[in-house]
PDBQT receptor file of N, H, CA, C and O in Angstrom, charges set to zero:
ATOM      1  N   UNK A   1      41.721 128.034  75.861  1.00  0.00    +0.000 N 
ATOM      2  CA  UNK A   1      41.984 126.634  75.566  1.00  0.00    +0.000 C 
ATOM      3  C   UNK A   1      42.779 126.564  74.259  1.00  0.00    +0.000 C 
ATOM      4  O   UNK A   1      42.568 127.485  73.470  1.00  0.00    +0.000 OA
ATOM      5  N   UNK A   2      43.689 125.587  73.889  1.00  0.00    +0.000 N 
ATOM      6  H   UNK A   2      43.861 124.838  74.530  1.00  0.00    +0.000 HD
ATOM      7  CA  UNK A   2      44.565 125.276  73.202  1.00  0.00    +0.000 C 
ATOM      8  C   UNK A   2      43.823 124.475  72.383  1.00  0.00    +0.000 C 
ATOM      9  O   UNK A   2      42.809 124.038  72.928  1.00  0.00    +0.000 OA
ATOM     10  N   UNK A   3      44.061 124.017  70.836  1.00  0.00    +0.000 N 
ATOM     11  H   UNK A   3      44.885 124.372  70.394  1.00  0.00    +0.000 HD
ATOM     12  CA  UNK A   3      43.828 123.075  69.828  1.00  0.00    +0.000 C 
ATOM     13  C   UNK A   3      44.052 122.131  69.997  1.00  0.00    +0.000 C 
ATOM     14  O   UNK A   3      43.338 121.297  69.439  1.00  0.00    +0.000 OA
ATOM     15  N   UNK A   4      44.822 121.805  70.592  1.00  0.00    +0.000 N 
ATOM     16  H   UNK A   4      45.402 122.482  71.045  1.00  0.00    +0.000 HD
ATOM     17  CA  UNK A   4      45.807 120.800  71.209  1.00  0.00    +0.000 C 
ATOM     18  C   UNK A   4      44.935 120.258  72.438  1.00  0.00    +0.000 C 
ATOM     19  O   UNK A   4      44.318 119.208  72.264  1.00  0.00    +0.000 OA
ATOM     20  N   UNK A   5      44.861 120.826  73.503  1.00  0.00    +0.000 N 
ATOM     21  H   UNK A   5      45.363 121.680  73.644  1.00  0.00    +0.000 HD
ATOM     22  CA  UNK A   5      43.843 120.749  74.280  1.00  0.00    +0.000 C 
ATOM     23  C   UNK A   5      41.936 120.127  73.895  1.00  0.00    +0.000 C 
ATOM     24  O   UNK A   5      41.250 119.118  74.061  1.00  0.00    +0.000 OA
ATOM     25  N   UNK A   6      41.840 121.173  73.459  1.00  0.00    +0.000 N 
ATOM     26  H   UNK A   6      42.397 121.993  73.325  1.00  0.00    +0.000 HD
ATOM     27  CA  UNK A   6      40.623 120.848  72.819  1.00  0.00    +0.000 C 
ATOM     28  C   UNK A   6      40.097 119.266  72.568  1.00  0.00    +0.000 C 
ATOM     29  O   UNK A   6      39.104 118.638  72.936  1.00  0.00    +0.000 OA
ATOM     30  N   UNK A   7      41.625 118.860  71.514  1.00  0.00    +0.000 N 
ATOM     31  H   UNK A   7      42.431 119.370  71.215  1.00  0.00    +0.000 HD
ATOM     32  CA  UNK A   7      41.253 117.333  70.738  1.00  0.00    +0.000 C 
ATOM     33  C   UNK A   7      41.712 116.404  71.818  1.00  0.00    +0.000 C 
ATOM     34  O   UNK A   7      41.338 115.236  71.715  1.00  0.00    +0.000 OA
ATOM     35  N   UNK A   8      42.516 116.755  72.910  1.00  0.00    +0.000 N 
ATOM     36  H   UNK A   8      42.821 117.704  72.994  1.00  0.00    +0.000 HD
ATOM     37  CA  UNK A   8      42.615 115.941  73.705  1.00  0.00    +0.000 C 
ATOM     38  C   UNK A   8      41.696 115.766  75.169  1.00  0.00    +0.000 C 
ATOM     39  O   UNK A   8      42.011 114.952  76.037  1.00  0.00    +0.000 OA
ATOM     40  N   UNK A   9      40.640 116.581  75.258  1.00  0.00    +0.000 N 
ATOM     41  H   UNK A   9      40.384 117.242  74.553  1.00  0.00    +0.000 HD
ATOM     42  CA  UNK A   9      40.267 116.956  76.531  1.00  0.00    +0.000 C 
ATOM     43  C   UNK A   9      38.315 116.793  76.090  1.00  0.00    +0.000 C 
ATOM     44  O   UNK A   9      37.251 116.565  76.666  1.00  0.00    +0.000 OA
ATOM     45  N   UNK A  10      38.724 117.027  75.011  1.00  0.00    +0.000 N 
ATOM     46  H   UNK A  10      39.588 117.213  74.543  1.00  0.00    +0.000 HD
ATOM     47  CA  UNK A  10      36.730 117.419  74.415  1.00  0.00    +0.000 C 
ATOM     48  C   UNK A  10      36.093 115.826  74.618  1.00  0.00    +0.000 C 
ATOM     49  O   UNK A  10      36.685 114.759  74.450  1.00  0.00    +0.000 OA
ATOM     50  N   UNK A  11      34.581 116.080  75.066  1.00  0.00    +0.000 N 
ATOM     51  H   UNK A  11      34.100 116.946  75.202  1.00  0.00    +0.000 HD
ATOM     52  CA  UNK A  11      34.082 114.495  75.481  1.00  0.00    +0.000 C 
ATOM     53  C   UNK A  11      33.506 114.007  73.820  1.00  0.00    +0.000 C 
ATOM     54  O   UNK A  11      33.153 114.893  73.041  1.00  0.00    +0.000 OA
ATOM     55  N   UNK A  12      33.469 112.720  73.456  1.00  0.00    +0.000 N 
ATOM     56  H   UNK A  12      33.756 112.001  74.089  1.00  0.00    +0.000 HD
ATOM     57  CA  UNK A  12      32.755 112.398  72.359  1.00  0.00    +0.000 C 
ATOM     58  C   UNK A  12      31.562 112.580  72.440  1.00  0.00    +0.000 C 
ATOM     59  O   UNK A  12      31.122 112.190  73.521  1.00  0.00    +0.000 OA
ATOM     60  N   UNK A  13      30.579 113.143  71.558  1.00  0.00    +0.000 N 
ATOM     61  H   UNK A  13      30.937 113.460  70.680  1.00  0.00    +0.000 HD
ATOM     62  CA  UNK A  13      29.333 113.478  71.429  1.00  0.00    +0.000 C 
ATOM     63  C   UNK A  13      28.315 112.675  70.735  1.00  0.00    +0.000 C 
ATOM     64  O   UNK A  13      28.621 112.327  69.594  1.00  0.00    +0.000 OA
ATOM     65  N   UNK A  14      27.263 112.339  71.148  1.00  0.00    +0.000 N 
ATOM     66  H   UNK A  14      27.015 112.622  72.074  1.00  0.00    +0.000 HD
ATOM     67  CA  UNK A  14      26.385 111.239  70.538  1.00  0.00    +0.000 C 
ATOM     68  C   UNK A  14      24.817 111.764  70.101  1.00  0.00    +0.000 C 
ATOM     69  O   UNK A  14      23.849 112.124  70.770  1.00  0.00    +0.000 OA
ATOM     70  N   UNK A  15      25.100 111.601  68.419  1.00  0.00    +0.000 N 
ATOM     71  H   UNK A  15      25.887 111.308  67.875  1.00  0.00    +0.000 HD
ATOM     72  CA  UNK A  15      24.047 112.306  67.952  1.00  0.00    +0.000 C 
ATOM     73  C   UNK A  15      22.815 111.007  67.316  1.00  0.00    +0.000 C 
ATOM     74  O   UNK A  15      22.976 110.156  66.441  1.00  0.00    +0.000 OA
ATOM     75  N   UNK A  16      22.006 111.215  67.896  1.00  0.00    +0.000 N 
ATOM     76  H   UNK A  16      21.876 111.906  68.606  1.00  0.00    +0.000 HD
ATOM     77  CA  UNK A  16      21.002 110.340  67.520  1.00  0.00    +0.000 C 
ATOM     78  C   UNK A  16      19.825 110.899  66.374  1.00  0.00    +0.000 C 
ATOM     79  O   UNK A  16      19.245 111.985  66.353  1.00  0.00    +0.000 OA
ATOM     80  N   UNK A  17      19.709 109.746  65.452  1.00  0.00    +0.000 N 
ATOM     81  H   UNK A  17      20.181 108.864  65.469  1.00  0.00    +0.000 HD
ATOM     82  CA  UNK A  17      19.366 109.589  64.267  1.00  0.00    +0.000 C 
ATOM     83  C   UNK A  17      18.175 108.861  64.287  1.00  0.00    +0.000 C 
ATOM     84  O   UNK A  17      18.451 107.675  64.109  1.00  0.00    +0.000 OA
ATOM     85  N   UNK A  18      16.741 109.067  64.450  1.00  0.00    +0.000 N 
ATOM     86  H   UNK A  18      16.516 110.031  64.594  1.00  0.00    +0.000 HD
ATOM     87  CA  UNK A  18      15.700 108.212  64.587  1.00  0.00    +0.000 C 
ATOM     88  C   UNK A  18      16.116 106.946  65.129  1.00  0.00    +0.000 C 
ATOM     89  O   UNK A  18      16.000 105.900  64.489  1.00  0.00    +0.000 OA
ATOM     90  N   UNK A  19      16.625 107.012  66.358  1.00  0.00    +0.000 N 
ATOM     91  H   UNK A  19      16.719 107.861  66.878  1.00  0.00    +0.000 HD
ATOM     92  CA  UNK A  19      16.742 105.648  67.100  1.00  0.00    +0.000 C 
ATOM     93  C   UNK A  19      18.348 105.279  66.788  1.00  0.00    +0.000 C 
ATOM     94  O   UNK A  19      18.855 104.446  67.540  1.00  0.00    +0.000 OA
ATOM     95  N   UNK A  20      19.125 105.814  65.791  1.00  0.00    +0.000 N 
ATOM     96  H   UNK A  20      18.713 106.491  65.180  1.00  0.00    +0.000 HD
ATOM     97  CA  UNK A  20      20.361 105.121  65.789  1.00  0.00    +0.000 C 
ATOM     98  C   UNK A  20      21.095 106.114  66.258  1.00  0.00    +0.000 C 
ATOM     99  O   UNK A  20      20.961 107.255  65.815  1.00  0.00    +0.000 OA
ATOM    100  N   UNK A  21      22.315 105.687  67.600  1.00  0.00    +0.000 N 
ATOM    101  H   UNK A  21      22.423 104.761  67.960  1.00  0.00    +0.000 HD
ATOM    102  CA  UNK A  21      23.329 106.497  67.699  1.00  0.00    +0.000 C 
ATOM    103  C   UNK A  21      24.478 106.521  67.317  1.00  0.00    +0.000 C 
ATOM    104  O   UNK A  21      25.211 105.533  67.282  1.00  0.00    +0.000 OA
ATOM    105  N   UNK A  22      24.839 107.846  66.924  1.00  0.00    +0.000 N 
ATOM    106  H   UNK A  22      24.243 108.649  66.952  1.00  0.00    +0.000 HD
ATOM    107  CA  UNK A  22      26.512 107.544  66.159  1.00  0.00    +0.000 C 
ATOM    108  C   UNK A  22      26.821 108.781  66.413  1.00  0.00    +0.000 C 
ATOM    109  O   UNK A  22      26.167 109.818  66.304  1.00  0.00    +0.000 OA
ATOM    110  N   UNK A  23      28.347 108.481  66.914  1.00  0.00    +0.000 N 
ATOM    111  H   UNK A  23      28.878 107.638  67.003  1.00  0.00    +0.000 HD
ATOM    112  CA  UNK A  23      29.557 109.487  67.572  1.00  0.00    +0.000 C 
ATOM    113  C   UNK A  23      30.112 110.201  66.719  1.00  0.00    +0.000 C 
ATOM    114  O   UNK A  23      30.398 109.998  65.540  1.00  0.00    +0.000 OA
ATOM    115  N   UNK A  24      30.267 111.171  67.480  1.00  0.00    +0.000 N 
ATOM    116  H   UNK A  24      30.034 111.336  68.438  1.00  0.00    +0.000 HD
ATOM    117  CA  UNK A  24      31.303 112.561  66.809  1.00  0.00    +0.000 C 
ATOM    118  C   UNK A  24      32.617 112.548  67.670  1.00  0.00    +0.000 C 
ATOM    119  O   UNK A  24      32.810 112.366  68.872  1.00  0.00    +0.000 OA
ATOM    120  N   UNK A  25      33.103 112.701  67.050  1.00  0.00    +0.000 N 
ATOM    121  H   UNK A  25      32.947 112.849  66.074  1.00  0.00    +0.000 HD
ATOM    122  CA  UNK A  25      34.705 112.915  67.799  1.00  0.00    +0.000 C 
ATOM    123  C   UNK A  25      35.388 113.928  67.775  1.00  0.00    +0.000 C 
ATOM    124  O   UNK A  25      35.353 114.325  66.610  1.00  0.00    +0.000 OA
ATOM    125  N   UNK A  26      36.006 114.600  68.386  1.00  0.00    +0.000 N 
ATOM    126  H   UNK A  26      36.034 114.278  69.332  1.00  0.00    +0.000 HD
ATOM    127  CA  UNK A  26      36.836 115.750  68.536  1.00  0.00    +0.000 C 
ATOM    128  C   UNK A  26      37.798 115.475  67.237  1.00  0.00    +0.000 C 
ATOM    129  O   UNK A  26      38.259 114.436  66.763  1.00  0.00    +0.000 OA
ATOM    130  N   UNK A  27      37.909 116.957  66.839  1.00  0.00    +0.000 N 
ATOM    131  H   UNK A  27      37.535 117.800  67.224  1.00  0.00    +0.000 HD
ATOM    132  CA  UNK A  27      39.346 116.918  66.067  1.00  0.00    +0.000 C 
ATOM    133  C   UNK A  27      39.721 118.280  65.286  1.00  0.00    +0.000 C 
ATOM    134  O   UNK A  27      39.062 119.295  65.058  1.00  0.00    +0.000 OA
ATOM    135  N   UNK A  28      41.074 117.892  64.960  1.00  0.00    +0.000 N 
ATOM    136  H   UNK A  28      41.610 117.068  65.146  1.00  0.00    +0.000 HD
ATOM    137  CA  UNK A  28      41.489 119.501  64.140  1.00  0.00    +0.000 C 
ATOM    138  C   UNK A  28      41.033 119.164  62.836  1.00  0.00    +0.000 C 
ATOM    139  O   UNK A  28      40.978 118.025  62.374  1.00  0.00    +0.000 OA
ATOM    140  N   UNK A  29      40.636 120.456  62.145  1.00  0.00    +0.000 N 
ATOM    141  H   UNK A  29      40.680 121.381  62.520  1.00  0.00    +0.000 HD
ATOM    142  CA  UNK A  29      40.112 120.502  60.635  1.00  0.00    +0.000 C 
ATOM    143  C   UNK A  29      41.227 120.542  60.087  1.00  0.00    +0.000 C 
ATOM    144  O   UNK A  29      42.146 120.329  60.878  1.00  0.00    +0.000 OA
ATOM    145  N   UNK A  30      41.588 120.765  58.847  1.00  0.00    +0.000 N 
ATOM    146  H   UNK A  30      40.842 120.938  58.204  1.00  0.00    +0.000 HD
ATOM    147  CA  UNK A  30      42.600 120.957  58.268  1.00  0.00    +0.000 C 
ATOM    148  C   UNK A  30      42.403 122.647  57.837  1.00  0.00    +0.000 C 
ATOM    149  O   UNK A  30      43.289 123.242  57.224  1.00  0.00    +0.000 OA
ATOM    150  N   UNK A  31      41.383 123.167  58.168  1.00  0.00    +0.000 N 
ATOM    151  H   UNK A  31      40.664 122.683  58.666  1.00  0.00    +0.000 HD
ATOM    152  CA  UNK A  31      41.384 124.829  57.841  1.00  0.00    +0.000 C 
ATOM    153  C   UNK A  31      42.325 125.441  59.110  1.00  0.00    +0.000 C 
ATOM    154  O   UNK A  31      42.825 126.564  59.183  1.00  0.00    +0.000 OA
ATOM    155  N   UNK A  32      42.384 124.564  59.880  1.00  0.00    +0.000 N 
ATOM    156  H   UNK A  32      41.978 123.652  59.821  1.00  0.00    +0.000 HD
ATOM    157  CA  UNK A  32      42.809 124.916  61.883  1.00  0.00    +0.000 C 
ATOM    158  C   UNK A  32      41.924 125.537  62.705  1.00  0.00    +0.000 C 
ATOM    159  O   UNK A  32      42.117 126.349  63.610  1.00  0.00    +0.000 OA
ATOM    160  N   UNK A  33      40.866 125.025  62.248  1.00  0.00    +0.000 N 
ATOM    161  H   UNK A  33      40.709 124.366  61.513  1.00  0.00    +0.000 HD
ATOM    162  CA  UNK A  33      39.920 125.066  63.735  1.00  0.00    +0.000 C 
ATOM    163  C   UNK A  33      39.455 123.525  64.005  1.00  0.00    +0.000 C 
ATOM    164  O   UNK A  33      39.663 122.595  63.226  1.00  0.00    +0.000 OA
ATOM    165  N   UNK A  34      38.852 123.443  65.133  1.00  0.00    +0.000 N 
ATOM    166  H   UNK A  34      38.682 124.198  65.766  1.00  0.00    +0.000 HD
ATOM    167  CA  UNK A  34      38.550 122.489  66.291  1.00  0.00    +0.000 C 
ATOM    168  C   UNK A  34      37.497 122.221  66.417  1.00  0.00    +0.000 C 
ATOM    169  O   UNK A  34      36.730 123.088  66.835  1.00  0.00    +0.000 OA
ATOM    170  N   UNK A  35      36.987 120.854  66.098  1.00  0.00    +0.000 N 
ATOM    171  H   UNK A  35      37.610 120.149  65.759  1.00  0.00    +0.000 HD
ATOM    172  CA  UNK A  35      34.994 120.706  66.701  1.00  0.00    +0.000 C 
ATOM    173  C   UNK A  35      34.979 119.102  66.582  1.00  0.00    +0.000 C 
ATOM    174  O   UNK A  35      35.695 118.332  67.222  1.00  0.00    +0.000 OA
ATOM    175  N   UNK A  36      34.059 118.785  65.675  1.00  0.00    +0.000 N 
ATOM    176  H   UNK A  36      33.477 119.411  65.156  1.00  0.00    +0.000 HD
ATOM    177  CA  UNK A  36      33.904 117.472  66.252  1.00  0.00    +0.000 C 
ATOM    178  C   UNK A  36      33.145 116.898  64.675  1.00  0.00    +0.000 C 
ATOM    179  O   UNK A  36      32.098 117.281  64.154  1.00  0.00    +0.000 OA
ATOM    180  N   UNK A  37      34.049 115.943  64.245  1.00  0.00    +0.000 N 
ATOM    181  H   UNK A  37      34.900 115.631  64.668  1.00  0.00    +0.000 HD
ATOM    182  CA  UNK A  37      33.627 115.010  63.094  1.00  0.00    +0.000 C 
ATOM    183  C   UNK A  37      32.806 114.021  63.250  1.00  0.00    +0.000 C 
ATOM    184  O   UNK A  37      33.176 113.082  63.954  1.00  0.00    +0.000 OA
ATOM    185  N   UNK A  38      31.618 113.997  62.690  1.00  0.00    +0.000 N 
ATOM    186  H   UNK A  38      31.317 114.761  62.118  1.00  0.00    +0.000 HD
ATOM    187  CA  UNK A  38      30.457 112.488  62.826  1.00  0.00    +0.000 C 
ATOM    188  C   UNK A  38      30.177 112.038  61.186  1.00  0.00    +0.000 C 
ATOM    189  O   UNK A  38      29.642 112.553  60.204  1.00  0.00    +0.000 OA
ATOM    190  N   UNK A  39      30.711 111.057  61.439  1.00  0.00    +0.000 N 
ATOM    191  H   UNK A  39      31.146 110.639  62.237  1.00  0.00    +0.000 HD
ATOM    192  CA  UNK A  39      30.700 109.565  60.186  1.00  0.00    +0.000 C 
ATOM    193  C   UNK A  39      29.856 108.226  60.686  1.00  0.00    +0.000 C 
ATOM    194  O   UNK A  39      30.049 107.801  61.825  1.00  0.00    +0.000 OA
ATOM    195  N   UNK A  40      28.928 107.586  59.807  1.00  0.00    +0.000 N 
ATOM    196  H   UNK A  40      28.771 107.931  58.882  1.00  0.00    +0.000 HD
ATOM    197  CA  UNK A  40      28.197 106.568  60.203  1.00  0.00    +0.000 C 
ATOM    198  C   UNK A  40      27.276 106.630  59.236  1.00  0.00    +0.000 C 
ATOM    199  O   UNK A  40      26.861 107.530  58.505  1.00  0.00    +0.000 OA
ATOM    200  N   UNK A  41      26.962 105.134  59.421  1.00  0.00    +0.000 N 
ATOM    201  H   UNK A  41      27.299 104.403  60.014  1.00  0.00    +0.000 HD
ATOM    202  CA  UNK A  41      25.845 104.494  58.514  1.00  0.00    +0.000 C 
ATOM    203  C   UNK A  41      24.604 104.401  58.695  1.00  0.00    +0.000 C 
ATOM    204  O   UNK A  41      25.182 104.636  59.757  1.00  0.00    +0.000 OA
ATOM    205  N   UNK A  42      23.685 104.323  58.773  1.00  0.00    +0.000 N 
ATOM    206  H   UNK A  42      23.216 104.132  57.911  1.00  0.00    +0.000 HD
ATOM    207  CA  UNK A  42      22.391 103.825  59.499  1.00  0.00    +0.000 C 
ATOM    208  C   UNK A  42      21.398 103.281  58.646  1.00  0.00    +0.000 C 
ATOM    209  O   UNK A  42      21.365 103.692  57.486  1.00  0.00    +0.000 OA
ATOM    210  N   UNK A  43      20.252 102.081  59.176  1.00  0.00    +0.000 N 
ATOM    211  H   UNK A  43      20.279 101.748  60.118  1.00  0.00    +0.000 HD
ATOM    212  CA  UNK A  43      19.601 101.953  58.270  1.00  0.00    +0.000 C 
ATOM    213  C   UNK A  43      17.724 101.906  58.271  1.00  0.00    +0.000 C 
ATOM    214  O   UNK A  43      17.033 101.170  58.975  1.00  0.00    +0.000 OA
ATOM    215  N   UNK A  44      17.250 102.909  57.279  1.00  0.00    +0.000 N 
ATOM    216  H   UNK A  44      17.811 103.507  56.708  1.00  0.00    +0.000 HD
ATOM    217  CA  UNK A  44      15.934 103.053  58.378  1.00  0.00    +0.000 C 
ATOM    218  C   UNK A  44      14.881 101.581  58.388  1.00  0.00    +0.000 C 
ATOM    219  O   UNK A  44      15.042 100.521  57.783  1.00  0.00    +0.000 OA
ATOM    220  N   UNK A  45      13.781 102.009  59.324  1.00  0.00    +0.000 N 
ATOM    221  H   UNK A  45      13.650 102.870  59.815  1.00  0.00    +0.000 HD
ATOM    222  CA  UNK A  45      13.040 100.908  59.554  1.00  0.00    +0.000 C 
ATOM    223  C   UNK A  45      12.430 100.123  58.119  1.00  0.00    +0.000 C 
ATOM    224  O   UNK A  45      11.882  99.021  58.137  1.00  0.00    +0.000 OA
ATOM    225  N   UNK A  46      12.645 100.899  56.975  1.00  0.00    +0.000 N 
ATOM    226  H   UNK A  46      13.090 101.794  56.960  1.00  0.00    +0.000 HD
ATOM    227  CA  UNK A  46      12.000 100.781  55.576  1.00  0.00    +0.000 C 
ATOM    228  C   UNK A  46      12.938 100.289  54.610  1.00  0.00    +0.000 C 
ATOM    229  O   UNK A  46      12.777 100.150  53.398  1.00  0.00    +0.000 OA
ATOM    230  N   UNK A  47      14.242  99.973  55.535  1.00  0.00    +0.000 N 
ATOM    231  H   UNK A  47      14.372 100.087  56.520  1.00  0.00    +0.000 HD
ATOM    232  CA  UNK A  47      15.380  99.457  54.829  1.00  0.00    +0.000 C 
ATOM    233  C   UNK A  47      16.304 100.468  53.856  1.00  0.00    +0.000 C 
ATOM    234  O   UNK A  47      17.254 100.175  53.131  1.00  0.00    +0.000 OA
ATOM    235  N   UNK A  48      15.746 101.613  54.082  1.00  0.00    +0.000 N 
ATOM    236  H   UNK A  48      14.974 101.852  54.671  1.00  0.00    +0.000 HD
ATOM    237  CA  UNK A  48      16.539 102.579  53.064  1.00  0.00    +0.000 C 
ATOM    238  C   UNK A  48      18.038 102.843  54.184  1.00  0.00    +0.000 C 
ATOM    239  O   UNK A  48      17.900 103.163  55.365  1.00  0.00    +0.000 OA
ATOM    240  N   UNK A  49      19.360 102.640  53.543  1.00  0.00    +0.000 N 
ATOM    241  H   UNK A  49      19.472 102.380  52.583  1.00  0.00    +0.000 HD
ATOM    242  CA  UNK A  49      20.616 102.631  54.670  1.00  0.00    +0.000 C 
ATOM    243  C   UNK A  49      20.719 104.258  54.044  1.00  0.00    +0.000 C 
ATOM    244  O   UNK A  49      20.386 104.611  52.913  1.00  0.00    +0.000 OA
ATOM    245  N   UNK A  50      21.202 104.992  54.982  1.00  0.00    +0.000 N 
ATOM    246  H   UNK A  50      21.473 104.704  55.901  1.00  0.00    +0.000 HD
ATOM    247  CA  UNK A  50      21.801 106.252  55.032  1.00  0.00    +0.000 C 
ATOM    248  C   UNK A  50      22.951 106.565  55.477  1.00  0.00    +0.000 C 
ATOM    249  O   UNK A  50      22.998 106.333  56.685  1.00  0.00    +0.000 OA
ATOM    250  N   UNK A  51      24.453 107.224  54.841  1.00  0.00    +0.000 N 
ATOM    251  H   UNK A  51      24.414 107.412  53.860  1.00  0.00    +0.000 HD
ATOM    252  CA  UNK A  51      25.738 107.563  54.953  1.00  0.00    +0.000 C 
ATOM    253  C   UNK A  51      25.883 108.964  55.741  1.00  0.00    +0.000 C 
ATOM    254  O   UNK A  51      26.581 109.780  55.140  1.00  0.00    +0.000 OA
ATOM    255  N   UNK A  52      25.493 109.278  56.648  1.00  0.00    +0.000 N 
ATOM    256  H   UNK A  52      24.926 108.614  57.136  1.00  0.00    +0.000 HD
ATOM    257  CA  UNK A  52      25.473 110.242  57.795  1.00  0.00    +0.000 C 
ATOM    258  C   UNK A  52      26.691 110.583  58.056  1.00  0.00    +0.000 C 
ATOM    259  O   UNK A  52      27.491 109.787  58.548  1.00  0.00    +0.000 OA
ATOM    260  N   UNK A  53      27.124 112.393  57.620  1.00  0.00    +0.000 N 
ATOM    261  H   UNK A  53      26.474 113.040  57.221  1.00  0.00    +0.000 HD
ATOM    262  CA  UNK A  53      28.076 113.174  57.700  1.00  0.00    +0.000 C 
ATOM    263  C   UNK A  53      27.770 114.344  58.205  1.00  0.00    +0.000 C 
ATOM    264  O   UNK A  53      26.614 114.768  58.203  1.00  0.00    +0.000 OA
ATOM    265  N   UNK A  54      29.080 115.187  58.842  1.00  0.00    +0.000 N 
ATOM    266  H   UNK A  54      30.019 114.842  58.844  1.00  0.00    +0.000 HD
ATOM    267  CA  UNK A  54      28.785 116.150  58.997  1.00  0.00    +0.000 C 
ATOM    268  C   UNK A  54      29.862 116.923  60.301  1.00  0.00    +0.000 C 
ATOM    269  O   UNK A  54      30.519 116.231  61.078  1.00  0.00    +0.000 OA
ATOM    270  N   UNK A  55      29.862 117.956  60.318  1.00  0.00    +0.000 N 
ATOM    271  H   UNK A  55      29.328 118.519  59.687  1.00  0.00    +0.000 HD
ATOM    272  CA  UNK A  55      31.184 118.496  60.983  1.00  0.00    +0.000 C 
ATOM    273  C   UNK A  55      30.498 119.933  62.077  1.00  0.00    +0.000 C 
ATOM    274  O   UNK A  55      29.860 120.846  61.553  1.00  0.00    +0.000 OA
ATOM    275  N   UNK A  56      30.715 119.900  63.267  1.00  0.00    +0.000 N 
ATOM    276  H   UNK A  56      31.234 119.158  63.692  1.00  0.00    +0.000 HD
ATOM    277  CA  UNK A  56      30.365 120.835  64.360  1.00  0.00    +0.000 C 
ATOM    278  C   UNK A  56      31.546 121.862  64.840  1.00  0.00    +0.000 C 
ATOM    279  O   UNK A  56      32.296 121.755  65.810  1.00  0.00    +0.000 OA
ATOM    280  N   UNK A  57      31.448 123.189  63.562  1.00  0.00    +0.000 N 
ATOM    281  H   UNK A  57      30.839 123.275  62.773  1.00  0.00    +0.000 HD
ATOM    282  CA  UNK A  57      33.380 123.760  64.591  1.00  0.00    +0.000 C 
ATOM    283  C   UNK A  57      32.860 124.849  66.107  1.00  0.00    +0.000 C 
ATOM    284  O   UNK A  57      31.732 125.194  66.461  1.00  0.00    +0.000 OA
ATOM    285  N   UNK A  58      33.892 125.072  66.568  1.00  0.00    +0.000 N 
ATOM    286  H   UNK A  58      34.808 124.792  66.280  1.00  0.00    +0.000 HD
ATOM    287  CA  UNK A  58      34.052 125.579  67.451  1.00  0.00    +0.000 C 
ATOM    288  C   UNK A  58      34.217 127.015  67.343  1.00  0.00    +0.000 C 
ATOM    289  O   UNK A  58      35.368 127.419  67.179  1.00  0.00    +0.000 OA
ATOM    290  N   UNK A  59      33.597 127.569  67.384  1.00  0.00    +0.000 N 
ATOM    291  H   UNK A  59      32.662 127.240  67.517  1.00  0.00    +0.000 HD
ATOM    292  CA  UNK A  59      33.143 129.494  66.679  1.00  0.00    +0.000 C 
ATOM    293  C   UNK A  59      35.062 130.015  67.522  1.00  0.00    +0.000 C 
ATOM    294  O   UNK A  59      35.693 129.727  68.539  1.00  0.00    +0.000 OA
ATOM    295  N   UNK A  60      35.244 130.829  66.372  1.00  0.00    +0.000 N 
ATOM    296  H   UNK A  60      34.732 131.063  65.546  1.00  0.00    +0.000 HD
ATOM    297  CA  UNK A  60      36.824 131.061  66.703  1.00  0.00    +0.000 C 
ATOM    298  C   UNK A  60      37.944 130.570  66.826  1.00  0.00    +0.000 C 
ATOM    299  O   UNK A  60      38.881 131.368  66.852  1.00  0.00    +0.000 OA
ATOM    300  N   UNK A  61      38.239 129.124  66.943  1.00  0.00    +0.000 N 
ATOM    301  H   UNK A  61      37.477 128.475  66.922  1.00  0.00    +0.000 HD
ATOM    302  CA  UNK A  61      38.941 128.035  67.173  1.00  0.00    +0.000 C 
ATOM    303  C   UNK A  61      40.077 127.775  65.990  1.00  0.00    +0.000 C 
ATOM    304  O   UNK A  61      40.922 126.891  66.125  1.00  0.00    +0.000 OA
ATOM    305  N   UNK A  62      40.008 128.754  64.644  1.00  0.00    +0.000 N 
ATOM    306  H   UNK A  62      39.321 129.473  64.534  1.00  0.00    +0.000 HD
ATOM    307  CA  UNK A  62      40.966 128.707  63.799  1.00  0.00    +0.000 C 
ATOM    308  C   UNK A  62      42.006 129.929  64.729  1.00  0.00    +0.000 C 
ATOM    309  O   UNK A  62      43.208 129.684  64.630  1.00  0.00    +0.000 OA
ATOM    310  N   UNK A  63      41.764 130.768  65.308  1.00  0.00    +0.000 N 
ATOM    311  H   UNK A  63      40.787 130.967  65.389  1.00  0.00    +0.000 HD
ATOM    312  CA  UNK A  63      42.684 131.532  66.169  1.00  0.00    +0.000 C 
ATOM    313  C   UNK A  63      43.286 130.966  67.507  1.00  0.00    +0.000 C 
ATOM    314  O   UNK A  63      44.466 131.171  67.793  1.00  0.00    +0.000 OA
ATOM    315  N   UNK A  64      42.251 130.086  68.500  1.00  0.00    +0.000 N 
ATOM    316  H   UNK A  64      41.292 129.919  68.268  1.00  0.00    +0.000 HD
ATOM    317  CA  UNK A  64      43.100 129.556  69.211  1.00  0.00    +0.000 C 
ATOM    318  C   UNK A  64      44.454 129.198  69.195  1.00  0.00    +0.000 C 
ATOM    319  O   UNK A  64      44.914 129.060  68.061  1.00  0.00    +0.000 OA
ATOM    320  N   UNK A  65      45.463 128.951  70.414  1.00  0.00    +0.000 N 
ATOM    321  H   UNK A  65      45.090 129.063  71.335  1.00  0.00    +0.000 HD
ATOM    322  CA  UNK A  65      47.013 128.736  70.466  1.00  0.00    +0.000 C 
ATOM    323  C   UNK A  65      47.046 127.242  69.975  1.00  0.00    +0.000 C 
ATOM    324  O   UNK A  65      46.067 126.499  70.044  1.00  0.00    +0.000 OA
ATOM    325  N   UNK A  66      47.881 126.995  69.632  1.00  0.00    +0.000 N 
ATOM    326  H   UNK A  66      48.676 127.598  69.576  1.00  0.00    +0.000 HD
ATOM    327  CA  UNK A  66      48.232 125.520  69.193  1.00  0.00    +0.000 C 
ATOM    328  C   UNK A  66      47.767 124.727  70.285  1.00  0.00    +0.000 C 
ATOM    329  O   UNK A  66      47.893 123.502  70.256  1.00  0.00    +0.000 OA
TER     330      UNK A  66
């Protein structure tokens, strides 16, 4: 599979957070590998809001073809 491929073909992924869901999306890193970026807010039942980050790569994917 291609990098290229990858960001165009990979399904969005939905990571759930004590009841809140928030998406990851495919994409290229800027190192040049491929996985999936998740950004979002959430806020718990106690009112404390949380800024939820975090990045999933694709083992080898800085070598993949363009």
């Amino acid at each position: 599979m291609s990098k290229k491929q990858f960001v165009r073909t990979a399904p969005e992924l939905t990571a759930n957070f004590n009841g809140h869901a928030i998406t990851a999306q495919p994409r290229e890193f800027s190192t040049g590998s491929v996985g999936y970026l998740i950004n979002g807010k959430i806020t718990l039942a106690d009112g404390t809001r949380l800024q939820v980050s975090g990045n999933a790569v694709a083992i080898g994917s800085k070598n993949w073809e363009n």
